[in-house]
KENU-399378 format. One record per residue (C-alpha): x, y, z. Coordinates in steps of 0.2 Angstrom, whole numbers, padded with zeros to 4 digits, always signed. Layout:
N
XYZ ...
This chain:
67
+0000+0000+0000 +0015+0011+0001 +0022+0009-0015 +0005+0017-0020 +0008+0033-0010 +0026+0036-0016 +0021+0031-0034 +0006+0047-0033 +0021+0059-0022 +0033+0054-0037 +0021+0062-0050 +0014+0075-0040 +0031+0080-0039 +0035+0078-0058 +0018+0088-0062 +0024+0102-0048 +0040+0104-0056 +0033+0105-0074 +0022+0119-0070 +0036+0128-0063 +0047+0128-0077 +0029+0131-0088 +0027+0149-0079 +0046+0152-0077 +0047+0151-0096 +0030+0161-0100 +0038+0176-0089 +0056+0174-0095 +0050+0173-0115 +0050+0192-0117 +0067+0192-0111 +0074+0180-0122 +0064+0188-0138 +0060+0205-0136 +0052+0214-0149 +0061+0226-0159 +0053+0244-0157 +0052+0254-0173 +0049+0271-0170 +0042+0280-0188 +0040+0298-0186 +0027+0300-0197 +0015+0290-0187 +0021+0299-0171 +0019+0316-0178 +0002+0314-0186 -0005+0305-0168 -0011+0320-0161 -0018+0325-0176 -0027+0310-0175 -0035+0312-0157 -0045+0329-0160 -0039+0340-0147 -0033+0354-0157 -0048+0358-0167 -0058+0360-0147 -0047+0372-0143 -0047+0381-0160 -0065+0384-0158 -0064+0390-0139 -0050+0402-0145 -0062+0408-0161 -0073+0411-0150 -0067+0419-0137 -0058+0430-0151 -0075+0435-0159 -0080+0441-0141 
């Protein structure tokens, strides 16, 4: 009946150390391959083009202008 006991420890022990090494490696993968960052400056100049900021404030200061 022992036997049976260690037999179940032995693979609990096996599954344990697999799941270690399973999250060890999803945490450590960006640090083995980053991804290259490519910086285009025509995306980065036209984002705040893009968001609509400027034309709020251009109407507050034509309006404000007319009074």
């Amino acid at each position: 009946m022992s036997e049976v006991v260690h037999s179940v420890n032995i693979m609990l022990a096996i599954l344990l150390v697999g799941v270690c090494v399973t999250i060890y490696w999803i945490f450590k993968y960006d640090d083995w391959n980053p991804n290259p960052i490519i910086i285009n400056e025509h995306t980065s100049a036209s984002i705040p083009d893009s968001r609509g900021d400027d034309s709020e404030d251009k109407g507050a200061r034509s309006r404000e202008d007319k009074n």
